[in-house]
N, C-alpha and C positions, 0 to 999 in steps of 0.2 A: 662655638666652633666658627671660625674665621673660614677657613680653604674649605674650596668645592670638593677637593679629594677628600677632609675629613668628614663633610657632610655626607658626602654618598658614602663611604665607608660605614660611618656610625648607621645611615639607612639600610643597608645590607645586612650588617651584623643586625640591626634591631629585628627586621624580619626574618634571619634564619632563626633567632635566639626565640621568635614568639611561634614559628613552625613545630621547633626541637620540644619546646614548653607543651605546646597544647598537644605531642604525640605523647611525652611523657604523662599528660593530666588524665590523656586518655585510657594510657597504661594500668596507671596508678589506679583511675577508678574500674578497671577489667571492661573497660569498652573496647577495648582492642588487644584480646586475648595472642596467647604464642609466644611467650617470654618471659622471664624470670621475672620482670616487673610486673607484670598483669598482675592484679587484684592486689600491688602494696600500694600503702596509704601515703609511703615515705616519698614517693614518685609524682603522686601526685600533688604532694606540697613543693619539690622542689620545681616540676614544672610549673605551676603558678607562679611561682617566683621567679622563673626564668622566665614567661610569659611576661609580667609587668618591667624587667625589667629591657626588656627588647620594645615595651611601650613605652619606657623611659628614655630608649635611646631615640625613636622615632619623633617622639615629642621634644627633645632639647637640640635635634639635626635640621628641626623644622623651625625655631625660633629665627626670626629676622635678625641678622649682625650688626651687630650696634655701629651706628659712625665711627671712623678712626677722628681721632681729635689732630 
């Protein structure tokens, strides 16, 4: 990512994407009962996966930009 707007972009979205993941993980495994996702398993694989990839976007937002040539 070149532009400052797309860095902070991709930084924002990585952290809402690892918030929305780890309420879904908590779902999924019935640590946070009150809703149709509590205690399924399905919830808590897809938050996992949305967690890492909200660490994916945080991690390639932070990479240093290469020199223009």
């Amino acid at each position: 990512m070149r532009s400052t707007a797309a860095r902070t972009t991709a930084r924002v979205i990585g952290v809402i994407a690892i918030l929305i993941g780890a309420l879904w993980v908590g779902q999924g495994l019935g640590v946070l009962p009150g809703s149709a996702m509590s205690g399924v398993l399905f919830w808590f694989w897809v938050g996992a996966v949305l967690v890492l990839v909200g660490l994916a976007l945080l991690f390639f937002s932070r990479r240093p930009v290469p020199p223009s040539a």
